[in-house]
N, CA, C and O atoms as a Tripos MOL2 file, in Angstrom:
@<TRIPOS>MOLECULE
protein
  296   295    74     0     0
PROTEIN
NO_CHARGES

@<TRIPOS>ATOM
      1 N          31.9840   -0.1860  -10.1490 N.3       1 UNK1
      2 CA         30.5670   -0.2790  -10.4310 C.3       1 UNK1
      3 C          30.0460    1.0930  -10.8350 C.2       1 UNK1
      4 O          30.4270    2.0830  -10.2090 O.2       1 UNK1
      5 N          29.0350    1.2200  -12.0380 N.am      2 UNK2
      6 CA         28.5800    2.1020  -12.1550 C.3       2 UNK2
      7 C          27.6130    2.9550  -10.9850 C.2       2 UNK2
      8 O          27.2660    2.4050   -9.9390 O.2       2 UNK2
      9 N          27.2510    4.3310  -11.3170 N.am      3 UNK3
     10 CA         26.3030    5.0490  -10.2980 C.3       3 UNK3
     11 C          24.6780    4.1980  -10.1160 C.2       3 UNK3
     12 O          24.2190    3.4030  -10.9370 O.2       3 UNK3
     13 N          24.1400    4.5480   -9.0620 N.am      4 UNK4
     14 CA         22.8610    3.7980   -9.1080 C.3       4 UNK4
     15 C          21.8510    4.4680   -8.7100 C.2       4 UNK4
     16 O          21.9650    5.3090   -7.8180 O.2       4 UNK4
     17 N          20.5390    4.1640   -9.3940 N.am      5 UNK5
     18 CA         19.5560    5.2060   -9.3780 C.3       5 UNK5
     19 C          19.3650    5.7020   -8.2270 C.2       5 UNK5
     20 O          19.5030    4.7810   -7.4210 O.2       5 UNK5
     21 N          19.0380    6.9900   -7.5170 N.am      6 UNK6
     22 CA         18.2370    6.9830   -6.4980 C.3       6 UNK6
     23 C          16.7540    6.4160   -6.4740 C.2       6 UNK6
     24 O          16.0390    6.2210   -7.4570 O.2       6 UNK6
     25 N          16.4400    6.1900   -5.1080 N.am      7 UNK7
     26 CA         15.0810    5.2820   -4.6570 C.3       7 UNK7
     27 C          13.8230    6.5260   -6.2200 C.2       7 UNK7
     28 O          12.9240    6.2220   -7.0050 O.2       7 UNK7
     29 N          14.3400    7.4500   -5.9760 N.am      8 UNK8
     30 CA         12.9230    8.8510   -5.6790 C.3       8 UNK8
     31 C          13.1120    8.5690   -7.7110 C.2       8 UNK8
     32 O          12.2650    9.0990   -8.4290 O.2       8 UNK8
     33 N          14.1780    7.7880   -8.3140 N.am      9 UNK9
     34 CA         14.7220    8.3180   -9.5670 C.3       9 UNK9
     35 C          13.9530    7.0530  -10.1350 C.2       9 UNK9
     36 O          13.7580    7.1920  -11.3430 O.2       9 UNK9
     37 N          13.3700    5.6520   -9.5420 N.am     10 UNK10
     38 CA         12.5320    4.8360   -9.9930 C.3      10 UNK10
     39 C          11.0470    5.0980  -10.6340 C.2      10 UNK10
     40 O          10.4960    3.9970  -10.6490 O.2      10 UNK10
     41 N          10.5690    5.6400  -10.9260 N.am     11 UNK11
     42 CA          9.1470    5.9370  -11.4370 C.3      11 UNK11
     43 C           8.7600    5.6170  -12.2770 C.2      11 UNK11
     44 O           8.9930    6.1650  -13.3540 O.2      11 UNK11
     45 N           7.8380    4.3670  -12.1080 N.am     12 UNK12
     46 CA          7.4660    4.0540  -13.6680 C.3      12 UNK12
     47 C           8.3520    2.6830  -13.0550 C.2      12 UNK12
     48 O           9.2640    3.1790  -13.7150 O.2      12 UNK12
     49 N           8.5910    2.1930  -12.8080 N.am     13 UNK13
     50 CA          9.1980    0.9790  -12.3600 C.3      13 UNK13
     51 C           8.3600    0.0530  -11.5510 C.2      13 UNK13
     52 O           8.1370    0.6370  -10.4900 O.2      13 UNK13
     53 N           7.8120   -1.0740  -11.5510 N.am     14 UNK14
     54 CA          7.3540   -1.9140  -10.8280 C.3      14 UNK14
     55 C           8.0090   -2.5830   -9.7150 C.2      14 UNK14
     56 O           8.5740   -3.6560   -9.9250 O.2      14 UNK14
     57 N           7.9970   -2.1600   -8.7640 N.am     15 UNK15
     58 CA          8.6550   -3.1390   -7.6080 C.3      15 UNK15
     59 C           7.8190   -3.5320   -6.7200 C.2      15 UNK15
     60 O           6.7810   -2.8960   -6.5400 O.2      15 UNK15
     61 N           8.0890   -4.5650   -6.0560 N.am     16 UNK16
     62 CA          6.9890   -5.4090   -5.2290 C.3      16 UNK16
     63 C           6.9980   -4.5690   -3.7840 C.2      16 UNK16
     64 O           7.7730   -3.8580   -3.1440 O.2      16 UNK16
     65 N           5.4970   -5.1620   -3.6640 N.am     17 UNK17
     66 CA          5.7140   -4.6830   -2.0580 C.3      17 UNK17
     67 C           5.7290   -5.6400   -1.1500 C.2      17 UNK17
     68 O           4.9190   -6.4760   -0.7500 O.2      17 UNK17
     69 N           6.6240   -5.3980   -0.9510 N.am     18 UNK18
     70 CA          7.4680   -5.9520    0.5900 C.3      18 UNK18
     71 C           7.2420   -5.5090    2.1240 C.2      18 UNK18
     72 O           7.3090   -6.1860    3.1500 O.2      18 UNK18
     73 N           6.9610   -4.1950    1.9400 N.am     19 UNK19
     74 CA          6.6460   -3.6700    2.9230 C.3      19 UNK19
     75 C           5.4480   -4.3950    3.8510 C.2      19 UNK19
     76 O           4.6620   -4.9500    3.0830 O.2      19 UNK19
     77 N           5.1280   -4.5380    4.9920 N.am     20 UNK20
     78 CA          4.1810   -4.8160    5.9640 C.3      20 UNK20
     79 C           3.0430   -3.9470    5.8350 C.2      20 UNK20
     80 O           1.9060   -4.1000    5.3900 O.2      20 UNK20
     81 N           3.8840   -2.6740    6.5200 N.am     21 UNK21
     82 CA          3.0390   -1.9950    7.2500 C.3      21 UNK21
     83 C           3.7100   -0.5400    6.1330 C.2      21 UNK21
     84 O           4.8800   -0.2160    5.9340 O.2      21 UNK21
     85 N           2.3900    0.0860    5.5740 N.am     22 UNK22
     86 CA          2.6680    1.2570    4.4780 C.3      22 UNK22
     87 C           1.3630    2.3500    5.0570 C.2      22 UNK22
     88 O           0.2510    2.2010    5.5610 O.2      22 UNK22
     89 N           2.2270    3.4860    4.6540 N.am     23 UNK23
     90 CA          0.9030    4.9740    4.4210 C.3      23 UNK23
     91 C           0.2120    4.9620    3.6790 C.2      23 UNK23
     92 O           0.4160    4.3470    2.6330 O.2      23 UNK23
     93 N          -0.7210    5.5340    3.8800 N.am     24 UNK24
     94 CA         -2.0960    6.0330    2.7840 C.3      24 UNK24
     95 C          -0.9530    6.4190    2.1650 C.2      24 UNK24
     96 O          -0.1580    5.5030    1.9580 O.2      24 UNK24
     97 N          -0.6300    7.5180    1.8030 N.am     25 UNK25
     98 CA          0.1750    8.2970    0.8080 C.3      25 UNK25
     99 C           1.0290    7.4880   -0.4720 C.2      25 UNK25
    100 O           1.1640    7.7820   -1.6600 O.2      25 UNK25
    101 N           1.6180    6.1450    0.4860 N.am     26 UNK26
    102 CA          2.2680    5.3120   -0.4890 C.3      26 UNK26
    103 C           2.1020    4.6650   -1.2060 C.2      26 UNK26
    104 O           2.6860    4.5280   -2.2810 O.2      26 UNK26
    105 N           0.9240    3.8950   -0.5970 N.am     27 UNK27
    106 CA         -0.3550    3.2870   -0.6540 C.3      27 UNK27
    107 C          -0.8340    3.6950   -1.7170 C.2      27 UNK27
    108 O          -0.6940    2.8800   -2.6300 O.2      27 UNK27
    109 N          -1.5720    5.0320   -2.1120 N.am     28 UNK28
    110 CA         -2.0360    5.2690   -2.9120 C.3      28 UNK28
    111 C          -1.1150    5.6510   -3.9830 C.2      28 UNK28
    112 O          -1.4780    5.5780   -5.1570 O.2      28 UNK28
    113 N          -0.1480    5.9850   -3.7110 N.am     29 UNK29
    114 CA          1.3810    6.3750   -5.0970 C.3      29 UNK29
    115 C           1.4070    4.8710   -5.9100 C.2      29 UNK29
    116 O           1.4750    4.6990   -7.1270 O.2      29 UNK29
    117 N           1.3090    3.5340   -4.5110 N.am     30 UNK30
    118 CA          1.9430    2.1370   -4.9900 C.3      30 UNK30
    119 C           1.0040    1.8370   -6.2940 C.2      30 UNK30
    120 O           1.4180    1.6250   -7.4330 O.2      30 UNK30
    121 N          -0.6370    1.8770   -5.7720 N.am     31 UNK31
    122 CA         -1.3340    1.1200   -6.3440 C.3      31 UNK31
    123 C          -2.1700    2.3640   -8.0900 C.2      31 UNK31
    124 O          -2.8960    2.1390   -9.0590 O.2      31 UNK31
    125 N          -1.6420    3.2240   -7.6760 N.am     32 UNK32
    126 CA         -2.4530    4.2710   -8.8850 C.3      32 UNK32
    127 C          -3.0690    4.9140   -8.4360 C.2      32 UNK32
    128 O          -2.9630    6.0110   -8.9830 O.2      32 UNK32
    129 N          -4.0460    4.9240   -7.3320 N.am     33 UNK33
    130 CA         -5.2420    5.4040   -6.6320 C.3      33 UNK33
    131 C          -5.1340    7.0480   -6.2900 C.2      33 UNK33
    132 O          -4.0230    7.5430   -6.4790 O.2      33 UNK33
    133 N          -5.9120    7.6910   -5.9330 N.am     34 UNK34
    134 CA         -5.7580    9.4000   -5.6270 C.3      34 UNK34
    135 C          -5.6150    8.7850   -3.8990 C.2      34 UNK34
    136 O          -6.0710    7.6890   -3.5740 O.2      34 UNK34
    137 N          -5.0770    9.4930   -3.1660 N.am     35 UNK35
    138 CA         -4.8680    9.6850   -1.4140 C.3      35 UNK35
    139 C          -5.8900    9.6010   -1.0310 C.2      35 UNK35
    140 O          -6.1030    8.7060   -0.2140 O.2      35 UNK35
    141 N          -7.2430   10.6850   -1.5270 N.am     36 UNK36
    142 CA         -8.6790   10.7500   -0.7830 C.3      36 UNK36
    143 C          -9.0260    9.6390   -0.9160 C.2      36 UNK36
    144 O          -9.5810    9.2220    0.1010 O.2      36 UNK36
    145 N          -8.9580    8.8430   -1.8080 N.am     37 UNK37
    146 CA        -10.1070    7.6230   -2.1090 C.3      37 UNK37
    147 C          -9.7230    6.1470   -1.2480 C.2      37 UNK37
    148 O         -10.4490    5.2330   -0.8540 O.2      37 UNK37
    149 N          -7.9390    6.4230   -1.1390 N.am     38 UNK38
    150 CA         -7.4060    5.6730   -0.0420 C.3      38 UNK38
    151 C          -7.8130    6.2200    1.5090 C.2      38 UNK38
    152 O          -8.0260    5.4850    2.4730 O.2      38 UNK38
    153 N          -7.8490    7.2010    1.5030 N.am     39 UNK39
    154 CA         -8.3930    7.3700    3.0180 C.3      39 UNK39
    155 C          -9.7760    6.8670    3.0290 C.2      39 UNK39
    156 O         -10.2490    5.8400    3.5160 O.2      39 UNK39
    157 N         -10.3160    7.8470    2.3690 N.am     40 UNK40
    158 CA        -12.5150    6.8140    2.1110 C.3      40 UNK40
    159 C         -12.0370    5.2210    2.6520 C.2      40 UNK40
    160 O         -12.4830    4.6550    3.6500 O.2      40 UNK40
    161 N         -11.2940    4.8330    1.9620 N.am     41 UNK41
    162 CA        -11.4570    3.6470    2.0080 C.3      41 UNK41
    163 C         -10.9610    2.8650    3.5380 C.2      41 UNK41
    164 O         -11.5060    1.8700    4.0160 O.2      41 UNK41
    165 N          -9.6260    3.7160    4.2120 N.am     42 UNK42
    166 CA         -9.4220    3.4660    5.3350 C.3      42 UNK42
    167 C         -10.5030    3.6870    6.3050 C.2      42 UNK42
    168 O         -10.6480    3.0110    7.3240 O.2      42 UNK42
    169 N         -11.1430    4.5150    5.9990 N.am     43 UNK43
    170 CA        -12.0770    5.5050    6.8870 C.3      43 UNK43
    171 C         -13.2980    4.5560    7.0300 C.2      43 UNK43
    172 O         -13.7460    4.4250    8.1690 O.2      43 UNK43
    173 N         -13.7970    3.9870    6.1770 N.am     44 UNK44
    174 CA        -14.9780    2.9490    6.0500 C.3      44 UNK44
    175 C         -14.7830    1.4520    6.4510 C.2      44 UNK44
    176 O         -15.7320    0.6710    6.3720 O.2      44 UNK44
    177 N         -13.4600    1.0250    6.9140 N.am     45 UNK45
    178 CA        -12.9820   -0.1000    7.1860 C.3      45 UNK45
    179 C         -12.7110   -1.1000    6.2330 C.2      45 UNK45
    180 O         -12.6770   -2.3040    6.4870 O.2      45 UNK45
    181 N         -12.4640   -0.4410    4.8260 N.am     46 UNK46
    182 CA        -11.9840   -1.5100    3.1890 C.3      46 UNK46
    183 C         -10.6560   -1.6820    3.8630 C.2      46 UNK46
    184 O         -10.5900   -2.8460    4.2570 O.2      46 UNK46
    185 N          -9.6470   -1.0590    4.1400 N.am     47 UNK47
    186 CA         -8.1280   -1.8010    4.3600 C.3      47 UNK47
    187 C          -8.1940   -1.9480    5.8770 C.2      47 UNK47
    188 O          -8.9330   -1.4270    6.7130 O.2      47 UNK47
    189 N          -7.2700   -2.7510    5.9620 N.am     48 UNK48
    190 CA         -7.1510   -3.4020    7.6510 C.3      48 UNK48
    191 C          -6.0040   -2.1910    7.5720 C.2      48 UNK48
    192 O          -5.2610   -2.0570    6.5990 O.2      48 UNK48
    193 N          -5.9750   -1.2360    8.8820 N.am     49 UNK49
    194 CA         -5.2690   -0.5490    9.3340 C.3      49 UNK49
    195 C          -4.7250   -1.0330   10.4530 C.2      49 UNK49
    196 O          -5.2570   -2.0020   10.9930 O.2      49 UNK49
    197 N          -3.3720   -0.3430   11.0890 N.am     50 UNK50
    198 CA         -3.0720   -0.6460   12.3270 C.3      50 UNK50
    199 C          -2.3100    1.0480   12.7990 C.2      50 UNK50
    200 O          -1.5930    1.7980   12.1380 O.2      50 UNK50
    201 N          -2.8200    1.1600   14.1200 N.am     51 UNK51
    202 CA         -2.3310    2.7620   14.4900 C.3      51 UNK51
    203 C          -1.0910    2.3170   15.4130 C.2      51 UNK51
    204 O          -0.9860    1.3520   16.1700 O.2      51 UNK51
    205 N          -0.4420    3.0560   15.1840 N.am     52 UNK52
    206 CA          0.8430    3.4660   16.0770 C.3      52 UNK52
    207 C           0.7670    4.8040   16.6580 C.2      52 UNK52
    208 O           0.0800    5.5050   15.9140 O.2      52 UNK52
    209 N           1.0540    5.2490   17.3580 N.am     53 UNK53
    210 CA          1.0270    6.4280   18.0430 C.3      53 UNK53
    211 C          -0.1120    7.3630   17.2000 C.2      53 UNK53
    212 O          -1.3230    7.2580   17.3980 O.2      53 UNK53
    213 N           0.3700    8.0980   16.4300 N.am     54 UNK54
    214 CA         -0.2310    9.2530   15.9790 C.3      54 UNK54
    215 C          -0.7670    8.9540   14.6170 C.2      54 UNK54
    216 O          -1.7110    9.4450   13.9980 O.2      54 UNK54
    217 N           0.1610    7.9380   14.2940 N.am     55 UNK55
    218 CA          0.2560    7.8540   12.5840 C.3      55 UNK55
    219 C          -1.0220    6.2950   12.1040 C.2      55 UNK55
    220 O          -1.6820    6.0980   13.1240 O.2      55 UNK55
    221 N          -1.2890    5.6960   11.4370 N.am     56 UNK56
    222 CA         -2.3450    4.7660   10.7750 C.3      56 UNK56
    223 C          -2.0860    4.6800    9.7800 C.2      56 UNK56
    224 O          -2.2710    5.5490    8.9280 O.2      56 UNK56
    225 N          -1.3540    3.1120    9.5340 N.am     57 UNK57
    226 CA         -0.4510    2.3850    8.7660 C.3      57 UNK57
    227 C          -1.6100    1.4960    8.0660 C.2      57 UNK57
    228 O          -2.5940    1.1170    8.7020 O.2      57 UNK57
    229 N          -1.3830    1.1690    6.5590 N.am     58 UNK58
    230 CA         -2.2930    0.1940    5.8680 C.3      58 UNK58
    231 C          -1.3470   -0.8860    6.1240 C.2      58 UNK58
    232 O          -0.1440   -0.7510    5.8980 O.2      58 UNK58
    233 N          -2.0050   -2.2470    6.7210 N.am     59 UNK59
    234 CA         -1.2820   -3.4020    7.1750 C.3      59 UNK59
    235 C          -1.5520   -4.0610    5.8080 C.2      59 UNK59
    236 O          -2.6060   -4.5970    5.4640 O.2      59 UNK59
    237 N          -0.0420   -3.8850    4.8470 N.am     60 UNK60
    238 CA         -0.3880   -4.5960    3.9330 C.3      60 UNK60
    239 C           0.2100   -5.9340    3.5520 C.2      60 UNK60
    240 O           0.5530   -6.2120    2.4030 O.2      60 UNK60
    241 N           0.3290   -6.8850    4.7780 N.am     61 UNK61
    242 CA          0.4890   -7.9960    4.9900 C.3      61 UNK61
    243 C          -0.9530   -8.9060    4.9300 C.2      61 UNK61
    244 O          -1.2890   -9.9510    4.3720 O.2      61 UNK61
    245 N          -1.5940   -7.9430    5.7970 N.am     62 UNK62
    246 CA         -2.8860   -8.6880    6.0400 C.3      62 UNK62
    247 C          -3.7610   -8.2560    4.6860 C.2      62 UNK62
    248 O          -4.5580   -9.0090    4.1260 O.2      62 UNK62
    249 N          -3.5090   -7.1490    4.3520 N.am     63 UNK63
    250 CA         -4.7990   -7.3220    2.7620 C.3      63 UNK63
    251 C          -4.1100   -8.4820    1.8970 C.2      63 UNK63
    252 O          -4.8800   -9.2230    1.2860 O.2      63 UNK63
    253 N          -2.9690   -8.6710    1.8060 N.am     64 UNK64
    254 CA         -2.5270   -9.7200    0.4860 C.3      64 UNK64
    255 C          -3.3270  -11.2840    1.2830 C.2      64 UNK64
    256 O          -3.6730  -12.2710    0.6330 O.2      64 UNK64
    257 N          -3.4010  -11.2020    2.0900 N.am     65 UNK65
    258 CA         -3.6330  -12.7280    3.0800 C.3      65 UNK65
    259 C          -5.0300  -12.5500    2.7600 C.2      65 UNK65
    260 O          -5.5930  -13.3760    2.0410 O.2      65 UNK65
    261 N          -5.5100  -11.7640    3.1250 N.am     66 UNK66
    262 CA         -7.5040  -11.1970    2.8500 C.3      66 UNK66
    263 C          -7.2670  -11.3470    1.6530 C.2      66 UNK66
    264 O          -8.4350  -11.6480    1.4060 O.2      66 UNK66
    265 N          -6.6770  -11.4190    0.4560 N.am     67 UNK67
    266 CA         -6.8110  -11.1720   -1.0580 C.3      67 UNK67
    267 C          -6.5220  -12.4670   -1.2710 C.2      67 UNK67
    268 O          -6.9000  -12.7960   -2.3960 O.2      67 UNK67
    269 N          -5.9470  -13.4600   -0.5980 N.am     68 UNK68
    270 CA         -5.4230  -14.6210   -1.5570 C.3      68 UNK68
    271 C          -6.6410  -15.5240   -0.7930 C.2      68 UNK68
    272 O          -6.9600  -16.6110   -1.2740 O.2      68 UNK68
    273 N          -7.1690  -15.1060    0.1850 N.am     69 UNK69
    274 CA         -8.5590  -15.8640    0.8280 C.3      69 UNK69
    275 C          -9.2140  -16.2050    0.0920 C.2      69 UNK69
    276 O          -9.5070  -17.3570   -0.2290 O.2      69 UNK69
    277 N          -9.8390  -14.4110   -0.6250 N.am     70 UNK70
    278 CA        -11.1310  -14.1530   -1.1550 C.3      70 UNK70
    279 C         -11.2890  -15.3510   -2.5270 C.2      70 UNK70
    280 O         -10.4160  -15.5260   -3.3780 O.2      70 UNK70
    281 N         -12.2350  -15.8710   -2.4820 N.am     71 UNK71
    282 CA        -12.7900  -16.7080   -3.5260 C.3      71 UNK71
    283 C         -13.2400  -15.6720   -4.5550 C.2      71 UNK71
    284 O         -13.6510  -14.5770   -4.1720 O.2      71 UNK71
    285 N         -13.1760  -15.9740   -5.7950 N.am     72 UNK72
    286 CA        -13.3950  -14.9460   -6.9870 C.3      72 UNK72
    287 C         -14.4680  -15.5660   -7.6330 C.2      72 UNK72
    288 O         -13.8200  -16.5680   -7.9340 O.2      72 UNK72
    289 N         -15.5040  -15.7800   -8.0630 N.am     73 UNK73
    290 CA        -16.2970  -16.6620   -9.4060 C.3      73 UNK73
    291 C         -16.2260  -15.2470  -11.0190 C.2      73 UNK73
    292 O         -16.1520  -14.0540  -11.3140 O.2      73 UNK73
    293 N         -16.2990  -16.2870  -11.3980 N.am     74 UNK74
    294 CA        -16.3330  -15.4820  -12.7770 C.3      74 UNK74
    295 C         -17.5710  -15.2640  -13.6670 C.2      74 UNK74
    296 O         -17.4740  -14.6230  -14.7130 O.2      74 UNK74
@<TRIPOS>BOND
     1     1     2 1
     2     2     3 1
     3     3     4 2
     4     3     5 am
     5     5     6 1
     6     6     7 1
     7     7     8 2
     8     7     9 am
     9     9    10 1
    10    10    11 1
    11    11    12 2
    12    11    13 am
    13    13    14 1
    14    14    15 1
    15    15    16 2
    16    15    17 am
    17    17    18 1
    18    18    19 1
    19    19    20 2
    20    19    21 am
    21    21    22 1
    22    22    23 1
    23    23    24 2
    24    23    25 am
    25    25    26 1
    26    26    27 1
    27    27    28 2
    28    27    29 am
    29    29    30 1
    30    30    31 1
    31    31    32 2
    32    31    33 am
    33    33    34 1
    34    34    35 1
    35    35    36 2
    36    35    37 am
    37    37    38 1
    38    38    39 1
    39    39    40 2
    40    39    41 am
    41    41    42 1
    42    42    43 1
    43    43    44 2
    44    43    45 am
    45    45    46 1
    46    46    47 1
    47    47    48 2
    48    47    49 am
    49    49    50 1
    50    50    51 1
    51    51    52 2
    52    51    53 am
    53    53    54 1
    54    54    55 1
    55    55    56 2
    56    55    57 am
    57    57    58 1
    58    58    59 1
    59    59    60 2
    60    59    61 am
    61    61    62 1
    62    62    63 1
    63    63    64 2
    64    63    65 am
    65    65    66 1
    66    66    67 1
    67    67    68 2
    68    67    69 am
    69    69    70 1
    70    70    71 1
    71    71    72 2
    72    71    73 am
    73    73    74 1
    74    74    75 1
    75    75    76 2
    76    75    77 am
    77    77    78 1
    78    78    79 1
    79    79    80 2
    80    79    81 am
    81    81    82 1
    82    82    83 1
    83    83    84 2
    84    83    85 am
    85    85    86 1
    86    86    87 1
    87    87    88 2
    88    87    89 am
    89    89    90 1
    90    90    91 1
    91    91    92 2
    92    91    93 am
    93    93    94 1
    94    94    95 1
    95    95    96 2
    96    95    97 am
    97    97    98 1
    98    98    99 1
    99    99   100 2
   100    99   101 am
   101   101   102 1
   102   102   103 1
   103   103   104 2
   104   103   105 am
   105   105   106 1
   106   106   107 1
   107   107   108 2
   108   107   109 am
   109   109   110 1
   110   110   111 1
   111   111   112 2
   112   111   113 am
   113   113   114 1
   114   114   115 1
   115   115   116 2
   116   115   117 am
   117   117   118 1
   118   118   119 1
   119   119   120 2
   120   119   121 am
   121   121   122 1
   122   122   123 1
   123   123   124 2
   124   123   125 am
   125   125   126 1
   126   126   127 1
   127   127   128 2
   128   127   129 am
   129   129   130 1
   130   130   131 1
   131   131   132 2
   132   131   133 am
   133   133   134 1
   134   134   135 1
   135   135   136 2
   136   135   137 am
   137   137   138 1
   138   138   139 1
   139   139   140 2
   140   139   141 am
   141   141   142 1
   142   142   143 1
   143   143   144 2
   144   143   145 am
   145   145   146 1
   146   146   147 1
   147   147   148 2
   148   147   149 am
   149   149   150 1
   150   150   151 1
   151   151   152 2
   152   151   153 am
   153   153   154 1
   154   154   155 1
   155   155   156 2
   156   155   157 am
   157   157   158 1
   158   158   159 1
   159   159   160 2
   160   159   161 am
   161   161   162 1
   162   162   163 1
   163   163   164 2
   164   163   165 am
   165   165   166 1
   166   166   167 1
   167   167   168 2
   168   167   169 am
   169   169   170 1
   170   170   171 1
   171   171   172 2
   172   171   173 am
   173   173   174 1
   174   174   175 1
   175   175   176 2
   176   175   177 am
   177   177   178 1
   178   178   179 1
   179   179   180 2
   180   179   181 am
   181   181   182 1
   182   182   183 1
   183   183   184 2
   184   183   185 am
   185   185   186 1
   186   186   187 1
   187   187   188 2
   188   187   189 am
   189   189   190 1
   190   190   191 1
   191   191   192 2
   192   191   193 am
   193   193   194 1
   194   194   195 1
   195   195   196 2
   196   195   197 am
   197   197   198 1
   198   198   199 1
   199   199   200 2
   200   199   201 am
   201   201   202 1
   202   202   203 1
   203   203   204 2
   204   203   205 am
   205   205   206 1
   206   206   207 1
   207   207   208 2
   208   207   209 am
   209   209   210 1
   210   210   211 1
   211   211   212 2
   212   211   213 am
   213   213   214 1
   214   214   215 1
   215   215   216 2
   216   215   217 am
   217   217   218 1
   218   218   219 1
   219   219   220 2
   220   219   221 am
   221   221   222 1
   222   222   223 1
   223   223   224 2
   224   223   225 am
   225   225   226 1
   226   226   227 1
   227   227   228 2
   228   227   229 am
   229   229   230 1
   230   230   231 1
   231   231   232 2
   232   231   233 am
   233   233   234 1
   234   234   235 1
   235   235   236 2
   236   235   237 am
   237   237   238 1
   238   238   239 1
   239   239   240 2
   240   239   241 am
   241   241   242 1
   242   242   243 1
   243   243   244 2
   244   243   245 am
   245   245   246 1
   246   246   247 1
   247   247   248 2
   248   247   249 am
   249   249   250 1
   250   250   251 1
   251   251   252 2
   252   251   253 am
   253   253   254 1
   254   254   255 1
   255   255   256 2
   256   255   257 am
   257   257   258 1
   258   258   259 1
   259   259   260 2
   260   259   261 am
   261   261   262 1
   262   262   263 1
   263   263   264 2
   264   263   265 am
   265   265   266 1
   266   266   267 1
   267   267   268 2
   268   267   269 am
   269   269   270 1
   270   270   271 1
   271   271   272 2
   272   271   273 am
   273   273   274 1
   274   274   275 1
   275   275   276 2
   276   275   277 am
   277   277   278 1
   278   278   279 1
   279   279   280 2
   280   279   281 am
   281   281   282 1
   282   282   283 1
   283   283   284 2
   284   283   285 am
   285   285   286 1
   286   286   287 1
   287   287   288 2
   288   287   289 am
   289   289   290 1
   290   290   291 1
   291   291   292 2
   292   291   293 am
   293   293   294 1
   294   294   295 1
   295   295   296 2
@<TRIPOS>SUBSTRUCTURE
     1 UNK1         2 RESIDUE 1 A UNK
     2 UNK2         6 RESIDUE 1 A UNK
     3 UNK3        10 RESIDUE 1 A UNK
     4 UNK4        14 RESIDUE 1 A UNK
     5 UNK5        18 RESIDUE 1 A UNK
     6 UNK6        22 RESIDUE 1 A UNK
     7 UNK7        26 RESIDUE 1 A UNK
     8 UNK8        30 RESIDUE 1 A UNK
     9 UNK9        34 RESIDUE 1 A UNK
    10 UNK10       38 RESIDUE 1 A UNK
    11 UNK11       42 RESIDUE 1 A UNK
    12 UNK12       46 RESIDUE 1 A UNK
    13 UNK13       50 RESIDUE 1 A UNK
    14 UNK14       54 RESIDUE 1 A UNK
    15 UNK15       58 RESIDUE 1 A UNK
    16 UNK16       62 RESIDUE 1 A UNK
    17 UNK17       66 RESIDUE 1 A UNK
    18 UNK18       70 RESIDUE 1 A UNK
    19 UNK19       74 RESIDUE 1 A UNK
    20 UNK20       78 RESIDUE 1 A UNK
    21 UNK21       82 RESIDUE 1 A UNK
    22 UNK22       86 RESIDUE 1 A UNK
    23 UNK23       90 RESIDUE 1 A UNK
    24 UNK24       94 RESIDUE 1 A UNK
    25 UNK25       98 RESIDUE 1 A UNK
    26 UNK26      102 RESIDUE 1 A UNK
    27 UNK27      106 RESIDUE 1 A UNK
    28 UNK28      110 RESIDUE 1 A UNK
    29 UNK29      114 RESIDUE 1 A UNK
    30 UNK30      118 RESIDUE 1 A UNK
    31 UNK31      122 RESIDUE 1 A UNK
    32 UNK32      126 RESIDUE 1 A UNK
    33 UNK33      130 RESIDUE 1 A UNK
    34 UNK34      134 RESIDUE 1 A UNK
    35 UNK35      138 RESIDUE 1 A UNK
    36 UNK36      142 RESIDUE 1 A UNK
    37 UNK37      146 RESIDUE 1 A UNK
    38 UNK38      150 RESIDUE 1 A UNK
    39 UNK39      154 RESIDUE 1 A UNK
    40 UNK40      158 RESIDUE 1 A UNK
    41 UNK41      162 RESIDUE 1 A UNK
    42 UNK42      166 RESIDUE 1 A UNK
    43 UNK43      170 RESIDUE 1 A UNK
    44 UNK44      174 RESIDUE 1 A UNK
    45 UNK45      178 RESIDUE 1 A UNK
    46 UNK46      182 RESIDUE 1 A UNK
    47 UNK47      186 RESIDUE 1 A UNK
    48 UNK48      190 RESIDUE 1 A UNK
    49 UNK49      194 RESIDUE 1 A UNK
    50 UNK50      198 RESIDUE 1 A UNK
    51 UNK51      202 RESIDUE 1 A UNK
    52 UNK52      206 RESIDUE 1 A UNK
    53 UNK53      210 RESIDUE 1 A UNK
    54 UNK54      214 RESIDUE 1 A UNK
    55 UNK55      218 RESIDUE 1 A UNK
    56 UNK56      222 RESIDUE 1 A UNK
    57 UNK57      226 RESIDUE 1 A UNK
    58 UNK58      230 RESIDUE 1 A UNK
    59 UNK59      234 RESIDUE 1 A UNK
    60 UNK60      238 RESIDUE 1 A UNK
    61 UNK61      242 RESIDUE 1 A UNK
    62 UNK62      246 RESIDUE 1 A UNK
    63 UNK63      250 RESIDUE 1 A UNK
    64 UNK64      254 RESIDUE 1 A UNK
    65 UNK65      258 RESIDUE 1 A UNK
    66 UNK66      262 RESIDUE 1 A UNK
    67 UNK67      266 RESIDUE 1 A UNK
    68 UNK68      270 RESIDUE 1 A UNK
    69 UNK69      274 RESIDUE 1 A UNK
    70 UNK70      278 RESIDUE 1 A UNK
    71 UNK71      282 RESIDUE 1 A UNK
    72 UNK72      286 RESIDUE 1 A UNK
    73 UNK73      290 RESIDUE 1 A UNK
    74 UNK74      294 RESIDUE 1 A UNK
């Protein structure tokens, strides 16, 4: 089998998120967003967070569930 990319060598690649439970930091890498505007947004109660010890994880199980709720009109 040929060599295979590293994780860090994907950029510009779309992959789903799978993840549950993600960082601001990733969070904001995943979706386009700047870090500050993801924290604002943690900080004001827009993403459902969940804390673990020290650290405050965007539970992003529960925004896709809150997102497929939300009724849209056009």
């Amino acid at each position: 089998m040929g060599d295979l990319p590293k994780f860090d060598q994907l950029t510009g690649v779309a992959l789903p998120m799978s993840a549950t439970l993600m960082s601001r930091e990733k969070f904001a890498d995943m979706i386009g967003i700047p870090v500050g505007v993801v924290v604002g947004w943690c900080d004001r109660g827009y993403l459902p967070v969940v804390p673990i010890g020290k650290y405050s994880l965007i539970n992003v199980a529960l925004l896709h569930k809150q997102c497929l709720a939300r009724e849209f009109s056009l």
